[in-house]
N, C-alpha and C positions, 0 to 999 in steps of 0.2 A: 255607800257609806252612811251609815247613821250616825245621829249624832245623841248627845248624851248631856243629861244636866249639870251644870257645875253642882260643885258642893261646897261648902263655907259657906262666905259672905256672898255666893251667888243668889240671884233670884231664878224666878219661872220661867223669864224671859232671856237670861244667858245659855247659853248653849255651849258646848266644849264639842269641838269640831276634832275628829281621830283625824290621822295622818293618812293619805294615802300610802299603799303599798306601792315599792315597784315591782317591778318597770308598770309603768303608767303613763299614756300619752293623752296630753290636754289637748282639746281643741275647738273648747267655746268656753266661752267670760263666763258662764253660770256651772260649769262643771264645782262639786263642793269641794275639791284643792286648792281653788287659787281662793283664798283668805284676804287677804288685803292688796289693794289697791291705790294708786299714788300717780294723779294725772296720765289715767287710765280709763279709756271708759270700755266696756265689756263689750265684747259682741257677741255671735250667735254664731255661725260657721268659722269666725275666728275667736281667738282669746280675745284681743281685743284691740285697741288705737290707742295710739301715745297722744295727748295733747299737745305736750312738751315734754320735756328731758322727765323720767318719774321710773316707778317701777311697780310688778308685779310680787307678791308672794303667794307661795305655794306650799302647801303644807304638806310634806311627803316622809315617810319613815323610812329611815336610811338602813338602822338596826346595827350601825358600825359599821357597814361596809362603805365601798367608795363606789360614788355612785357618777353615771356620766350624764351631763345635759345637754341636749341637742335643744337650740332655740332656734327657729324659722320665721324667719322676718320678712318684709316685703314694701314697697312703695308703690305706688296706683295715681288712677288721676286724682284719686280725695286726699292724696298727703301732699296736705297742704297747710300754712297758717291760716287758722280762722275755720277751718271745714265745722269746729264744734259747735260756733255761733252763729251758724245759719251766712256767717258773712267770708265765705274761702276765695281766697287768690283768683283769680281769673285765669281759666286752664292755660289760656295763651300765653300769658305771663310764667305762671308755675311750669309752663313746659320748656322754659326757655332757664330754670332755672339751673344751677351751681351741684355736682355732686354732694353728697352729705356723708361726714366724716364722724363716726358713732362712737360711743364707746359704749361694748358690753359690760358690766360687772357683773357678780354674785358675792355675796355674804362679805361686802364694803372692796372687794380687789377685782381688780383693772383682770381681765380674762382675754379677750379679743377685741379686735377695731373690725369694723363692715364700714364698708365707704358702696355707697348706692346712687345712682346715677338719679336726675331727675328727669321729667316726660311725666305723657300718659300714661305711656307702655307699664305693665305689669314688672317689677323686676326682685328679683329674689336674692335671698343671702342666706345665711346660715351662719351660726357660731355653735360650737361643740368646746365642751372642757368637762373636766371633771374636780368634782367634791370633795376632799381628803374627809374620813369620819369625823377629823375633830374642829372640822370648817362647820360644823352643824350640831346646832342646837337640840336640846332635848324633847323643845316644842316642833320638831322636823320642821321651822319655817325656812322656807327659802327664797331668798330675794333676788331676784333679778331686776339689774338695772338696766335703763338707756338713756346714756347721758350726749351733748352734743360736744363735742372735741374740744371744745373752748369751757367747758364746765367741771367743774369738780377740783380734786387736789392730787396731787400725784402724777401732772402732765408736764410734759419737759418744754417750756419756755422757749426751745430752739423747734421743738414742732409745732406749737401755736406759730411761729412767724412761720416758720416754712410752709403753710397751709392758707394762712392771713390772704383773703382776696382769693382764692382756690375753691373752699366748698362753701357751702350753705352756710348760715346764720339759723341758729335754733332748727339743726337738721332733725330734731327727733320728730319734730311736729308733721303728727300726719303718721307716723310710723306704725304698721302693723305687723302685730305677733300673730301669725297665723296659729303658731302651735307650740307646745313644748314637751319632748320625752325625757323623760327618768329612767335608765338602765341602772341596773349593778354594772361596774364599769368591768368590763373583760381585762382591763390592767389588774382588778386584784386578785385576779386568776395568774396561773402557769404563762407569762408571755414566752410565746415561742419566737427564734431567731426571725430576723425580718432582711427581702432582701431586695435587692439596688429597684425601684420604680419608676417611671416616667410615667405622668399624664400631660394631658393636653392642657388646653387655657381654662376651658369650661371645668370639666374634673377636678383641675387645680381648685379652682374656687367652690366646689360642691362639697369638695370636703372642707372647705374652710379654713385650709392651707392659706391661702391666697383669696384678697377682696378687692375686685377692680372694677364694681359698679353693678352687681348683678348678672342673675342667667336666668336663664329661661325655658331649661329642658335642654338647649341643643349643646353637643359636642363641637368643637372646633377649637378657633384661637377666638381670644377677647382682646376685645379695640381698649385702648389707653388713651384714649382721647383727654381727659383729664390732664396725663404725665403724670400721673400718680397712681400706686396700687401699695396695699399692705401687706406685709408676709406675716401672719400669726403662730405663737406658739399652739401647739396641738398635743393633746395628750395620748400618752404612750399607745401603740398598736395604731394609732393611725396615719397615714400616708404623713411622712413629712417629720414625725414626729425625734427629735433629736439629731445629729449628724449633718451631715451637709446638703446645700443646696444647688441645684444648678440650673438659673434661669432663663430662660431661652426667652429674647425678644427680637421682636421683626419690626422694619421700617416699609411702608410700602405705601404710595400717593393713594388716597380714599375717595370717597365721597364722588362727586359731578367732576369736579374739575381733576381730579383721579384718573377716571373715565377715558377724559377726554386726554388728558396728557400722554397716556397710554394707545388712545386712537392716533395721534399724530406720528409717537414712536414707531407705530406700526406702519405708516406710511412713507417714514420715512427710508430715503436711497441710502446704501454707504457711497461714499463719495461727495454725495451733496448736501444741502443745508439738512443734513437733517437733526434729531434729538439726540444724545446721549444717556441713556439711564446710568445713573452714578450709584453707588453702594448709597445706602441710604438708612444705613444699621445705627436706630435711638442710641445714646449716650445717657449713661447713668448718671446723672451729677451730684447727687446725694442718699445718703442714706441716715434716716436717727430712728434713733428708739423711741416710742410714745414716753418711754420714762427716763429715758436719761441722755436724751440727745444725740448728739450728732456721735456718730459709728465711724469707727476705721476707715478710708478711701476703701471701696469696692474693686474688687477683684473681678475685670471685666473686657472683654476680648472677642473681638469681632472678625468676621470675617463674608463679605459680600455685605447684603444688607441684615443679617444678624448679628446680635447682641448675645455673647454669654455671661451673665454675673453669676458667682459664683460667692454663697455667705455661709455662714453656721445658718442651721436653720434653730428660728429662737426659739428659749427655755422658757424666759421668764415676763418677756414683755412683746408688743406689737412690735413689728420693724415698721418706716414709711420709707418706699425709693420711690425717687423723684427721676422722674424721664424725661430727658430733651430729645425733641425731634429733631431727625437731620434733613434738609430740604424739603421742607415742606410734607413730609411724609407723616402718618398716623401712626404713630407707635403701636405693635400689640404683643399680648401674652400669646407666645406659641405653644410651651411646653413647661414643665417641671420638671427637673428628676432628682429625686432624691436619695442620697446611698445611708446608708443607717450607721451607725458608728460600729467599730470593729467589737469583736466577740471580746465577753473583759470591761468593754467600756462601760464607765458608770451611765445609768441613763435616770432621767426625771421621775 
């Protein structure tokens, strides 16, 4: 990209920065797209680190079309408070620390939530959405936020308490954007008919369907240790996007004492003292919108120790369900499936 001298009232020393073209993927603080900056400080192999809740802009030429953003996030052992002033949290402490409940924006509206587990461990997220052309300005800037769940305006009152004591305090800090792509969004193409999918727990969350603390490359189910995970809306063509839900969750003893209660089951005789494993299938006990509260009773039906909820999958805002564990068991994500709305149906 070169860049070009203002004219008017500019001087020698202004500069007019052209837009990037897409598709375009950033992946360091000094790439010349990202324009402005806002308790942000830049990196080098990544865009950059949140100091606190702020944002990034990026200057990219849409040209009218709708374009799609894939943002890639992540927490480490430096997301932390204080990592910027030489004085950060004590890992031991920060490893013992509270999930963090985010809010993505772009261009001032609420887009996606990631909720990202705390530790050492590396842990990844992801938000995708897409641009309508008249969400974007002439100067192609575009703003990406990350705000902490408790910040901003347009949060529903019944999901700050339902989270209150649950995740972090100024989760943003510490947070890194590893990356962010710009496509023309294959929605303003020919979508073709889509049809019934199931993913697993990891999947679910890769596409960004579904945030229950991070992944890490592997396939399986994801632990719910929290009792909390988000279902995001997603834009059209991708996994999830409109129609219904159908959530598969499992209850099963974890951990050491896990282990162990499952050695003694094994030991034990029919007849005699032994253990009884009971169904152990989580319970859903709420569900609200990041914008406007508490949701309809969930549509939910078990059988052994699995959980099915069954929602619209949403258009407009985050969901939050809220999981109670049954017998001391670890809630997890087994699966996803999603059926897309019938042939006819209006879609997003």
């Amino acid at each position: 990209m070169s860049d070009l001298l203002t004219a008017g009232t500019g001087t020698d020393f202004d500069r007019l920065a052209i837009p990037a073209e897409a598709p375009i993927g950033i992946i360091s603080g000094h790439d010349a797209a990202l324009q402005v900056t806002d308790q942000v400080h830049r990196g080098v192999q990544i865009v950059g680190r949140f100091e606190r809740s702020g944002l990034a802009g990026f200057k990219v030429a849409a040209a009218g079309r709708r374009l799609r953003v894939t943002v890639s996030l992540s927490v480490d052992a430096a997301s932390v408070r204080g990592w910027h002033g030489g004085e950060p949290e004590q890992p031991a402490e920060a490893g013992k620390g509270m999930p963090r409940l985010i809010q993505i924006r772009s261009q001032g509206r609420l887009r996606q939530c990631v909720l990202l587990k705390g530790g050492g461990h590396l842990k990844k997220s992801v938000a995708v959405f897409d641009l309508l052309p008249e969400e974007m300005p002439d100067d192609g800037l575009i703003c990406i936020e990350a705000l902490d769940i408790m910040e901003g305006r347009g949060i529903s009152g019944v999901l700050r308490e339902s989270v209150a004591g649950s995740v972090m305090h100024d989760g943003v800090a510490g947070l890194r954007i590893d990356s962010v792509d710009f496509i023309v969004s294959p929605a303003g193409e020919q979508v073709t008919a889509a049809a019934e999918q199931t993913r697993d727990g990891v999947r679910s969350e890769t596409s960004s369907l579904i945030s229950c603390g991070g992944f890490a490359g592997r396939q399986g189910t994801r632990s719910l240790r929290s009792g909390l995970f988000i279902v995001n809306p997603v834009p059209p063509g991708v996994f999830g996007s409109g129609g219904e839900l159908t959530i598969r969750l499992s209850g099963r003893a974890g951990g050491t004492a896990g282990r162990r209660l499952r050695a003694l089951i094994r030991k034990a005789r029919p007849g005699g003292n032994g253990w009884a494993l009971k169904a152990a299938a989580p319970t859903v006990r709420q569900i609200v919108s990041v914008q406007d509260g508490d949701l309809a009773a969930p549509i939910q039906s078990t059988s052994g120790a699995i959980t099915e909820l069954r929602l619209p999958a949403p258009t407009n805002a985050p969901i939050l369900v809220v999981v109670t564990a049954q017998n001391g068991a670890v809630p997890s994500l087994l699966s996803t499936t999603w059926t897309p709305d019938r042939p006819g149906q209006a879609t997003r």
